[in-house]
C-alpha positions as CSV (number, residue, x, y, z in Angstrom):
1,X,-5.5,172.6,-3.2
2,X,-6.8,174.5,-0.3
3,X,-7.5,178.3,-0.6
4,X,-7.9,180.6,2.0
5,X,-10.9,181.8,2.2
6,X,-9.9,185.8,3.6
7,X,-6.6,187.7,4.1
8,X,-5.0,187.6,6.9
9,X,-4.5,190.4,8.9
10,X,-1.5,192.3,9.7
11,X,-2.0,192.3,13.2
12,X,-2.9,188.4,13.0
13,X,0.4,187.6,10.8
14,X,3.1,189.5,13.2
15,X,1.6,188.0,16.4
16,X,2.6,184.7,14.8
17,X,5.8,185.7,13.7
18,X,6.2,187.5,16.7
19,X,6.1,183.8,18.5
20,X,8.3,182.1,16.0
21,X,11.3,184.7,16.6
22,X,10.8,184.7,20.2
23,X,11.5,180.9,20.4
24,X,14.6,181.7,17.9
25,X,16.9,183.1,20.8
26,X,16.7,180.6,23.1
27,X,15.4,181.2,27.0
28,X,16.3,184.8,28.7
29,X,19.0,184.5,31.7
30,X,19.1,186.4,34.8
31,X,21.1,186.6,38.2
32,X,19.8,184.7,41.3
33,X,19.4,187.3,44.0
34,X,20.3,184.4,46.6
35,X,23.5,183.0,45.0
36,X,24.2,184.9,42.2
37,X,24.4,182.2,39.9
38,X,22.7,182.6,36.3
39,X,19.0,181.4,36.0
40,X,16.2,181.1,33.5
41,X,13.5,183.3,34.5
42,X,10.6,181.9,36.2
43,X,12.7,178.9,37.4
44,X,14.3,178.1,40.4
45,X,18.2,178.0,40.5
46,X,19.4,175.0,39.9
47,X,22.5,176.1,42.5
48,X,20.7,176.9,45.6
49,X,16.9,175.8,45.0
50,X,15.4,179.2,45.8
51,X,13.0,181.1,43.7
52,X,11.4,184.5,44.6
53,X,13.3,184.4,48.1
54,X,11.8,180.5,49.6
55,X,13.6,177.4,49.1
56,X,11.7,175.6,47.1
57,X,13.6,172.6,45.7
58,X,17.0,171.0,47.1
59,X,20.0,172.8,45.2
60,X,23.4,171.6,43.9
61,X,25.2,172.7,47.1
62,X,22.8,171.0,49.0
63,X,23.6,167.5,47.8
64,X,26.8,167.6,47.9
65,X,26.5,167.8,51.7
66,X,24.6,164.8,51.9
């Protein structure tokens, strides 16, 4: 059976923890400045299409208009 061969550290054994309880609660929502609409952080609403003020991808309103 394998044995480690030294401790681990404190520091060493929270950072990985740390990582494991972050991807516990899921992804963090906030408010698009454009629409208002609730986004995922660094993603671009799914509504509108804009992230950090430029239209970057063709929203939800937009096809419907097409």
């Amino acid at each position: 059976m394998a044995v480690p061969k030294r401790k681990t550290s404190r520091q060493r054994a929270r950072k990985r923890k740390a990582q494991w309880l972050g991807a516990l609660r899921g992804p963090s929502l906030t408010t698009c400045p454009h629409c208002g609409e609730p986004v995922e952080t660094y993603r671009a609403c799914n509504e509108c299409g804009y992230y950090r003020g430029r239209k970057v991808t063709k929203g939800a309103a937009d096809e419907d208009e097409e």
